[in-house]
Structures are given as structure tokens and as C-alpha cells.
C-alpha positions, 0 to 999 in steps of 0.5 A: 175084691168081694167074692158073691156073699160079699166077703173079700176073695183074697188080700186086696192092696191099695189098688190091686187084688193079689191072689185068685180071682172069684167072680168075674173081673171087668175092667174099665180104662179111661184116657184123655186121647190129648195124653195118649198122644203125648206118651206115644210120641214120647215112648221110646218103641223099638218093635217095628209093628209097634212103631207101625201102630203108632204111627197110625194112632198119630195120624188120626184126630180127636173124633174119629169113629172107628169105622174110620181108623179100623181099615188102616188097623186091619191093614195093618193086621194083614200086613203082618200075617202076610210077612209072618207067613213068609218068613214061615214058609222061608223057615221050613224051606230052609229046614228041608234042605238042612235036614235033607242034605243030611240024610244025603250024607248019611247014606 
């Protein structure tokens, strides 16, 4: 990549820039929607929000706006707060009673 007076900032490799980057970086990716539906059918994801993603990449076709598909995202989002919070909670309900028994037993 080219630092502001044009020279480059560090090594640059093929397609990648090793070292410390000078300027801002942008980057564009584009995909065939065809394509990221056949390699998300074909990944093999194991992570259940992951799986839950995906399934509602597939469910939807070419030519939907995000208007349409970002309540089942944010759904989604919210649904994986809620059971984050939970097991939170759970977690330092046990603690308490962990560490309570033991200042119990001590005394």
C-alpha cells in the first residue's frame, strides 16, 4: 500500500500488505449471492448461533432488501443477548453459593 507521498508503507506481497498500515484501509468484498449460498450450504458449522445464521441467509432469496431480512437478524441478536444474560446470571448465582458455603465453613 502507498503511504500520502505515494511511497509504499511497508512490504507488500501478491495480494497482501504485511507490516503497519499508514493510511486508512478500506475494504470492498464482492460475492455472487448464487455462491454464498452454495458455500454456506457446504461449510461444515458446528457453532449454534452460527448454524442459526445461516439458516436465515438460506431462507431468504436474490433481491431481498435489508429492510426485509434485518428483523429476523436482530431477532436473532436478541435472542442470543437474552440467553447470554441468563447463563450470566446462572453463573454468579452459583458463584455466590460456592463461595458463601465456604466463608460458612471457615467460621
Amino acid at each position: 500500500m502507498l503511504r500520502g507521498d505515494g511511497a509504499p508503507s511497508e512490504s507488500v506481497l501478491k495480494d497482501q500488505v504485511v507490516g503497519r498500515w499508514r493510511m486508512d484501509c478500506w475494504k470492498l468484498a464482492l460475492a455472487k449471492f448464487e455462491q454464498v449460498q452454495h458455500l454456506l450450504r457446504l461449510l461444515p458449522i458446528r457453532h449454534p448461533e452460527k448454524i442459526k445464521r445461516r439458516g436465515i441467509a438460506l431462507s431468504f432469496e436474490l433481491g431481498h432488501r435489508w429492510d426485509d431480512v434485518e428483523p429476523a437478524f436482530s431477532a436473532l441478536r436478541e435472542s442470543i443477548r437474552v440467553e447470554r444474560d441468563a447463563f450470566v446470571m446462572e453463573a454468579a448465582t452459583r458463584y455466590r453459593q460456592k463461595h458463601e458455603t465456604r466463608r460458612a465453613t471457615r467460621s
